[in-house]
N, C-alpha and C positions, 0 to 999 in steps of 0.2 A: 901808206906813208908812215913813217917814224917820226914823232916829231921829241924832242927836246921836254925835260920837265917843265912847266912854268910856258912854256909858246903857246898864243894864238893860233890856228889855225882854220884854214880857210873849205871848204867842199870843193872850193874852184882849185888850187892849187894840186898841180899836176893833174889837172884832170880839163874835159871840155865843158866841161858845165857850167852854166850861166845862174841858174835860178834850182832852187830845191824845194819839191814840196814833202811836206812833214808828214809825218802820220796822222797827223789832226787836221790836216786841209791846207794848213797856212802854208805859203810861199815866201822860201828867202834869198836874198841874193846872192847866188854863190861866195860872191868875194868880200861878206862878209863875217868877220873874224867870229870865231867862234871859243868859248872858254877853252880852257885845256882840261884834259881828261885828269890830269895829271900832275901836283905842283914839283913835286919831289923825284918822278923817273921818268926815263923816255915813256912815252905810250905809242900806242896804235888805236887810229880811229877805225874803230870796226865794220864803223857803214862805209869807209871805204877801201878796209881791206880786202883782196881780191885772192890771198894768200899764192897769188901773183901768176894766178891761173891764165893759159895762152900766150905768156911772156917769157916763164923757167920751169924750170921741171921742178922746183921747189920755193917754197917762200923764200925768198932772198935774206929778207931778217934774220931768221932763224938758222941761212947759212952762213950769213957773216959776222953773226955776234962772238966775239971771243970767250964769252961766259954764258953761255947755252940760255940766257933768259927768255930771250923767245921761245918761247911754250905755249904749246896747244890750251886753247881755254875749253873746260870739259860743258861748261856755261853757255857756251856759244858757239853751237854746230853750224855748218853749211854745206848742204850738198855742191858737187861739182859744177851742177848744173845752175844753182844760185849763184855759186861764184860766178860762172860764167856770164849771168845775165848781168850781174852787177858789172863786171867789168864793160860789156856794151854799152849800160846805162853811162856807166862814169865816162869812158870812151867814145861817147856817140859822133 
């Protein structure tokens, strides 16, 4: 999801999920807000970019931006195959 510079945003939103557990153990509850990545530009939350694998045949951002800024981050690879699980996890 794309959100807005300056937005809150949620794990729950657009997605099925109830509750997230962290890297460290801890559990939160989806619908709650979370800071923004970003004050100043749209961002993409990347734990739940799916780069919109088993939906299009390409990231949809990056096809409808009129100014090419969706770009690939060389930072942050993911195989096919993670995408695809992340999208069941978020999708369950």
């Amino acid at each position: 999801a794309i959100y807005e510079g300056g937005m809150e945003w949620t794990w729950a939103g657009g997605t099925d999920l109830k509750e997230v557990e962290m890297e460290d153990g801890s559990v939160i509850d989806g619908n709650e807000p979370q800071e923004p990545v970003s004050d100043e530009f749209y961002y993409i939350v990347s734990g739940k970019c799916t780069e919109c694998t088993g939906f299009h045949e390409e990231p949809q951002c990056a096809a409808v931006c009129p100014v090419d800024c969706c770009v690939d981050d060389p930072d942050y690879r993911e195989t096919t195959e993670e995408l695809e699980a992340k999208k069941e996890w978020l999708h369950v």
